[in-house]
FIKOLZA-1660 file (N, C-alpha, C; in steps of 0.1 Angstrom, whole numbers, plus 5000, padded with zeros to 4 digits):
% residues 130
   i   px   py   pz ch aa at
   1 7762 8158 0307  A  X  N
   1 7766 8167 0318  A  X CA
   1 7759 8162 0331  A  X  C
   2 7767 8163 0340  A  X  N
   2 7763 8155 0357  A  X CA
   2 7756 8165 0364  A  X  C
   3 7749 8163 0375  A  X  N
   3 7742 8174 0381  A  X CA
   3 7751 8185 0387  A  X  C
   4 7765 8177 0391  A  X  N
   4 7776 8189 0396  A  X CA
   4 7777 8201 0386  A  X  C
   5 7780 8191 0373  A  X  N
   5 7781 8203 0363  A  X CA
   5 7773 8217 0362  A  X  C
   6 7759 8206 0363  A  X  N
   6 7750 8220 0364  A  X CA
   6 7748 8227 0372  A  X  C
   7 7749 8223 0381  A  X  N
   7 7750 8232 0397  A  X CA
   7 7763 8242 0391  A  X  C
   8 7776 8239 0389  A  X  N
   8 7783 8248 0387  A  X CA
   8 7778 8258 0376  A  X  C
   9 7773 8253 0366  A  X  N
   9 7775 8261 0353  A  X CA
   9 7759 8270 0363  A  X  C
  10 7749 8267 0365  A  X  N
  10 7744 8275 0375  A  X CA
  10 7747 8287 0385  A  X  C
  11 7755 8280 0390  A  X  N
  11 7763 8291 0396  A  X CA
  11 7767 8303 0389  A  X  C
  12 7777 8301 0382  A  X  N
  12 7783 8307 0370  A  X CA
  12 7772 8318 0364  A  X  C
  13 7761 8311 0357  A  X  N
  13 7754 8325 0353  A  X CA
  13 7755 8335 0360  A  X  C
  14 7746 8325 0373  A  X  N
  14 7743 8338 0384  A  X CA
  14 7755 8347 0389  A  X  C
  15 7761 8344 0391  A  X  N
  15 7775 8355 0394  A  X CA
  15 7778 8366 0380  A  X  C
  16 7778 8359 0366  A  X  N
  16 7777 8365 0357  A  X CA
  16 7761 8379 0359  A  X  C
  17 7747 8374 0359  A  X  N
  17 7740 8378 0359  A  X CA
  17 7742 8391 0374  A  X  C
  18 7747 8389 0386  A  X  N
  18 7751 8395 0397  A  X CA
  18 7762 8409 0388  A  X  C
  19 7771 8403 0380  A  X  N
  19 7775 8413 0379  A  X CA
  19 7770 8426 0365  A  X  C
  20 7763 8423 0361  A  X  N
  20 7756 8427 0349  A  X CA
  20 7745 8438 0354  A  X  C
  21 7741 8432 0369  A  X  N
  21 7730 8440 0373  A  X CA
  21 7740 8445 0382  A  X  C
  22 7751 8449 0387  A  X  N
  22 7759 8457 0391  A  X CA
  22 7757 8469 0384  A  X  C
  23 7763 8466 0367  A  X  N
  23 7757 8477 0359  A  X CA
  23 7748 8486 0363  A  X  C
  24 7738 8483 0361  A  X  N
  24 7723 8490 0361  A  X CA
  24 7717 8493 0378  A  X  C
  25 7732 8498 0384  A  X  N
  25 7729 8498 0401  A  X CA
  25 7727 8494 0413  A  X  C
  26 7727 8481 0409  A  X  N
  26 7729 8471 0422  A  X CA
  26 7738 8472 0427  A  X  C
  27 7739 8476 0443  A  X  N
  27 7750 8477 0447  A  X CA
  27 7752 8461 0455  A  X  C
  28 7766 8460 0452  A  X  N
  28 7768 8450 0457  A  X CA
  28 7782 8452 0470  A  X  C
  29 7781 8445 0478  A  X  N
  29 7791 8448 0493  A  X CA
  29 7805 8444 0489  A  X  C
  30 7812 8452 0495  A  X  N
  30 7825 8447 0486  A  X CA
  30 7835 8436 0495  A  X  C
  31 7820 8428 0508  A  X  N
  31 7824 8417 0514  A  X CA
  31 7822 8404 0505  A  X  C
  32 7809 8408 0497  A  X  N
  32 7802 8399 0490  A  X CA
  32 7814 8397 0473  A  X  C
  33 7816 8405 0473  A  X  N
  33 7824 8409 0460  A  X CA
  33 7841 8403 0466  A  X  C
  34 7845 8404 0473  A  X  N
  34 7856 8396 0482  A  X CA
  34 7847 8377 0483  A  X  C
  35 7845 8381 0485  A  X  N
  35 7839 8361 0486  A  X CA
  35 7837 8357 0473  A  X  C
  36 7832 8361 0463  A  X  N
  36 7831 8357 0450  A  X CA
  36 7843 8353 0442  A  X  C
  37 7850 8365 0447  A  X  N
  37 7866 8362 0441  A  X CA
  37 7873 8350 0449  A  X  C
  38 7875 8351 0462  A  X  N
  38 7878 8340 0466  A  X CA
  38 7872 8326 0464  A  X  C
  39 7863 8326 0460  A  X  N
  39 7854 8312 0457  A  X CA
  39 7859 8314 0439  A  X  C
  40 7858 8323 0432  A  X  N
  40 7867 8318 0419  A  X CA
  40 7877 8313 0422  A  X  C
  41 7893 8318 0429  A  X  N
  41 7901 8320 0430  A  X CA
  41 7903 8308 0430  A  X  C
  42 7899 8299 0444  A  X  N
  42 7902 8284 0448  A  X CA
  42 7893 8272 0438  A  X  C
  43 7886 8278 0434  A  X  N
  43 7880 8266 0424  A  X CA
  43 7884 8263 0416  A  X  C
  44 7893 8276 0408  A  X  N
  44 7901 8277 0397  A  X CA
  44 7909 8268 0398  A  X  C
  45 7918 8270 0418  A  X  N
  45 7930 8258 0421  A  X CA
  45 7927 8241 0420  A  X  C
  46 7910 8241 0426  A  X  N
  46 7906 8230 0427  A  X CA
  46 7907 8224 0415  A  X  C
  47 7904 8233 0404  A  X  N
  47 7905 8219 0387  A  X CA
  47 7919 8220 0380  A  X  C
  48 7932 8230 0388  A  X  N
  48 7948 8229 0389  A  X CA
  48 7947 8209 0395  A  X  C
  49 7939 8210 0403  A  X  N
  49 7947 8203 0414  A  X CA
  49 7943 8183 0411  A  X  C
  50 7939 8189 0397  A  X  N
  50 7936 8170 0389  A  X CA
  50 7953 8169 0385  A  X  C
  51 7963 8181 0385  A  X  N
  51 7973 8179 0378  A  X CA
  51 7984 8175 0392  A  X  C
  52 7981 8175 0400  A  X  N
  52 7992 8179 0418  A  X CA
  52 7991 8162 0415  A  X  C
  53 8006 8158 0420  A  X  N
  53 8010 8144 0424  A  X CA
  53 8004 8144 0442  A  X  C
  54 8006 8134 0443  A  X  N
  54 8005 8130 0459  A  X CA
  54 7987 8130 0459  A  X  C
  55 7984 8134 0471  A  X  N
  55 7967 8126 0478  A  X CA
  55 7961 8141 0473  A  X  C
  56 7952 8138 0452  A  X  N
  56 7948 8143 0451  A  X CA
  56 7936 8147 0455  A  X  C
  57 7927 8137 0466  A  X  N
  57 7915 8140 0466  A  X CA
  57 7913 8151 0478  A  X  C
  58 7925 8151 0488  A  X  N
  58 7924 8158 0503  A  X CA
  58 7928 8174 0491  A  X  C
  59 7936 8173 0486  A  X  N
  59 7942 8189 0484  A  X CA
  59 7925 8198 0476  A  X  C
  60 7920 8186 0468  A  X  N
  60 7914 8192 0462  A  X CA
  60 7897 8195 0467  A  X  C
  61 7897 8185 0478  A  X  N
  61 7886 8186 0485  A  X CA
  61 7884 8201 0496  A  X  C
  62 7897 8202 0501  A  X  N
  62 7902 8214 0511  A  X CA
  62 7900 8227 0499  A  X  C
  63 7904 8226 0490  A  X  N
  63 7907 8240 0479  A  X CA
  63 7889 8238 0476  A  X  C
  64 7878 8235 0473  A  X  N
  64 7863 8236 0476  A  X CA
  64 7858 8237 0483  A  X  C
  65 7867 8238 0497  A  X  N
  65 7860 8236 0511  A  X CA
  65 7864 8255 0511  A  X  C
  66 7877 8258 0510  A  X  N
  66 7879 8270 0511  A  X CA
  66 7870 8280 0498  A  X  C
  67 7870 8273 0488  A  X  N
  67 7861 8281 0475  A  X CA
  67 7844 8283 0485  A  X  C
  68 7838 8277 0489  A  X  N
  68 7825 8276 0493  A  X CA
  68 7823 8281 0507  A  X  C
  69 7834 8288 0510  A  X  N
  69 7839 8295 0522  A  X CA
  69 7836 8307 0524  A  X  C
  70 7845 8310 0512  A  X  N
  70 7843 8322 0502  A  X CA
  70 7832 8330 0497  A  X  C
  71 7820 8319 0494  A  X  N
  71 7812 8322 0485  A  X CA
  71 7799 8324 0499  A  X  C
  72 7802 8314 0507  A  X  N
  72 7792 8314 0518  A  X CA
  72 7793 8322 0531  A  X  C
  73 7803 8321 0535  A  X  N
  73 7809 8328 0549  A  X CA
  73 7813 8340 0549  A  X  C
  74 7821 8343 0539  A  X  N
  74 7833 8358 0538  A  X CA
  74 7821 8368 0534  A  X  C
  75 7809 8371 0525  A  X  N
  75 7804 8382 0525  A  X CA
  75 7795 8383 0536  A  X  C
  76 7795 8373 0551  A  X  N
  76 7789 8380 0563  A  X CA
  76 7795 8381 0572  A  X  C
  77 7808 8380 0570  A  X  N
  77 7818 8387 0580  A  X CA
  77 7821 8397 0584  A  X  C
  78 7817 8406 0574  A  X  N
  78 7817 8423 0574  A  X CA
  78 7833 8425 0574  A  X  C
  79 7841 8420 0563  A  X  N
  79 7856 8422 0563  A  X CA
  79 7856 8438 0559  A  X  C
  80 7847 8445 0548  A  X  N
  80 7845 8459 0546  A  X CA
  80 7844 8466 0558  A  X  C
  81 7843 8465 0570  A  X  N
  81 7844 8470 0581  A  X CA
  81 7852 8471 0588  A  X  C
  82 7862 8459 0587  A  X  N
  82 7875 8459 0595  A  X CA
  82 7890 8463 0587  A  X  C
  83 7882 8460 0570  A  X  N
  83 7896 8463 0563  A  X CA
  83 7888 8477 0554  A  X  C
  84 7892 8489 0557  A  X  N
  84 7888 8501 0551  A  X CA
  84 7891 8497 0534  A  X  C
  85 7902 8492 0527  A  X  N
  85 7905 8492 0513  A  X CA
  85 7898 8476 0509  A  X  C
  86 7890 8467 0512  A  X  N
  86 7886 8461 0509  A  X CA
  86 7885 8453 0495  A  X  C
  87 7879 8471 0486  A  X  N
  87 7876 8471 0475  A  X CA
  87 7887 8469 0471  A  X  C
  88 7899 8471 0471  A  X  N
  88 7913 8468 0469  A  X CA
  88 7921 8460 0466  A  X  C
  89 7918 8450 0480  A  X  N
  89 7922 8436 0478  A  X CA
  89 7912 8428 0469  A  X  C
  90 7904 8432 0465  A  X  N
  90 7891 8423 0456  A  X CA
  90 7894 8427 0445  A  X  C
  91 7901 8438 0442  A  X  N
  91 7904 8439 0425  A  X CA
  91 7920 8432 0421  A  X  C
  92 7930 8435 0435  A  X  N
  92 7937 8425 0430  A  X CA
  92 7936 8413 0429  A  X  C
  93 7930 8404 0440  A  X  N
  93 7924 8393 0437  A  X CA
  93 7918 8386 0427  A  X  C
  94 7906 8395 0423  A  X  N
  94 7903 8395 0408  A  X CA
  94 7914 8394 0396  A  X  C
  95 7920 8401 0396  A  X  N
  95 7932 8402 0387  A  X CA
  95 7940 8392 0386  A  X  C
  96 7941 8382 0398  A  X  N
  96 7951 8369 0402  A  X CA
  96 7945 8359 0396  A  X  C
  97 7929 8359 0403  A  X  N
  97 7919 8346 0396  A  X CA
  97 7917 8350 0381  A  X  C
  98 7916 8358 0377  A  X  N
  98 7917 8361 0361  A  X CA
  98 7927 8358 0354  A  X  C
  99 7939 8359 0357  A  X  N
  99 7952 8348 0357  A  X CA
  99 7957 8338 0354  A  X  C
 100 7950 8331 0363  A  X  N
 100 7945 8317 0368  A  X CA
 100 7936 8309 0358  A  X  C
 101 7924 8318 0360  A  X  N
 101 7916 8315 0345  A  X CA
 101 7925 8313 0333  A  X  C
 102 7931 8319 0328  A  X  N
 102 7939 8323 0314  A  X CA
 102 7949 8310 0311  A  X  C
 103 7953 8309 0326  A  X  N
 103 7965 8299 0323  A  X CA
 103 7956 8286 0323  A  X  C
 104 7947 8286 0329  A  X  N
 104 7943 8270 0330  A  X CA
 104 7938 8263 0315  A  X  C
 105 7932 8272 0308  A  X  N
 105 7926 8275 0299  A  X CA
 105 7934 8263 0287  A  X  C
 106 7949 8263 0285  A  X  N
 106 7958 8256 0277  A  X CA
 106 7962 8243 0286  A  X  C
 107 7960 8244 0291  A  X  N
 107 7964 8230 0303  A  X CA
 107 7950 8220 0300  A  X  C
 108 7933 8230 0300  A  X  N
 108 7929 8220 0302  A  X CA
 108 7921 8216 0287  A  X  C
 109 7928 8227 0272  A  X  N
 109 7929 8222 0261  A  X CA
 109 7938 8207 0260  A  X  C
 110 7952 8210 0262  A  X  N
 110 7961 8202 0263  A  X CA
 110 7955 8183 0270  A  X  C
 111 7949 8182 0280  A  X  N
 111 7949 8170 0285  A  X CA
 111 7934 8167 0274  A  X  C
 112 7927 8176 0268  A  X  N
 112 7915 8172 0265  A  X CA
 112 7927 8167 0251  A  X  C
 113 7931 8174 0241  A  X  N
 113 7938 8166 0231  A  X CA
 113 7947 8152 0234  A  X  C
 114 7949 8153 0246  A  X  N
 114 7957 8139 0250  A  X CA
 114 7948 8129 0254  A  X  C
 115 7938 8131 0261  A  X  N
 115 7924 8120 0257  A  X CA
 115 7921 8114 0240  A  X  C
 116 7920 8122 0234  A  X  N
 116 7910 8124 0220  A  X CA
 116 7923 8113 0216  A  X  C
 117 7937 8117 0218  A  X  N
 117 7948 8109 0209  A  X CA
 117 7949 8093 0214  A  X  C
 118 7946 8092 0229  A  X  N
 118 7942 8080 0235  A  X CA
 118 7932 8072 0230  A  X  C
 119 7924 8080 0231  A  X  N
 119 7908 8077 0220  A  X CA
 119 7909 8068 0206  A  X  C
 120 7915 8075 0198  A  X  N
 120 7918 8074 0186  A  X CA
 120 7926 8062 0183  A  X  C
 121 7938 8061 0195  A  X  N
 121 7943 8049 0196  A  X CA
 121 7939 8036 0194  A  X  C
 122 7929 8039 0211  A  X  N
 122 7922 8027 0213  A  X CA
 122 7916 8025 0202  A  X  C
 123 7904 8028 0194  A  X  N
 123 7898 8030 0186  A  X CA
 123 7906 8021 0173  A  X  C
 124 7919 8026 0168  A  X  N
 124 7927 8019 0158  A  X CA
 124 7925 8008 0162  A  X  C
 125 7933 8001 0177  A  X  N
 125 7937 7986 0180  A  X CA
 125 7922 7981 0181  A  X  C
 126 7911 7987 0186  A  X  N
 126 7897 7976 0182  A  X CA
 126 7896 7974 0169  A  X  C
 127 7897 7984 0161  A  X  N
 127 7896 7982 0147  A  X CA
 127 7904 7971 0141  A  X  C
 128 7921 7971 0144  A  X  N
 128 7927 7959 0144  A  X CA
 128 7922 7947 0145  A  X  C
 129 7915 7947 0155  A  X  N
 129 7911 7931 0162  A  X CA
 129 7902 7925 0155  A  X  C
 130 7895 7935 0149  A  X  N
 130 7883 7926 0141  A  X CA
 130 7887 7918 0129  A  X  C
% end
């Protein structure tokens, strides 16, 4: 695992752990709670976006630029102040990146078995050679 990994999988607790202590009363802003979703939402797109033809690295660079946007900028904008249903758009949002999750899920089984069968290949023709 690469340091990025960990940084993400890091991340990941903590948002897990953020929402757990939600439970037990933490109130959380529902600017902060809008940025979280939008930072899943686009990250989600960002590991879609190993699959997009054309100049994968701009689309996918832009889709982390907007995820860390999300996660950094949006819960101090005070959008709960300008948009009265806030909580609103953050639960459908939620619902969209939850979506998103689910579908990606078989896509990124699918290319992991299409390695392993590459693998295996290669693996036969060295065996051949010897």
């Amino acid at each position: 695992m690469n340091e990025n990994e960990k940084i993400i999988m890091a991340l990941g607790f903590s948002i897990i752990i953020l929402g757990i202590l939600s439970l037990f009363g933490v109130r959380i802003g529902d600017s902060y709670s809008f940025g979280i979703t939008v930072f899943a939402g686009f990250f989600t797109l960002a590991e879609f976006a190993d699959d997009v033809d054309g100049n994968k690295k701009r689309l996918k660079t832009t889709l982390y630029l907007v995820a860390m946007f999300g996660l950094i900028v949006a819960p101090h904008l005070r959008l709960d102040l300008v948009y009265n249903n806030l909580s609103d758009y953050t639960n459908y949002l939620t619902l969209i990146v939850l979506g998103l999750v689910v579908l990606a899920f078989p896509q990124k089984r699918k290319e992991i078995k299409q390695k392993d069968k590459k693998i295996r290949e290669l693996e036969d023709i060295i065996e051949k050679m010897k």
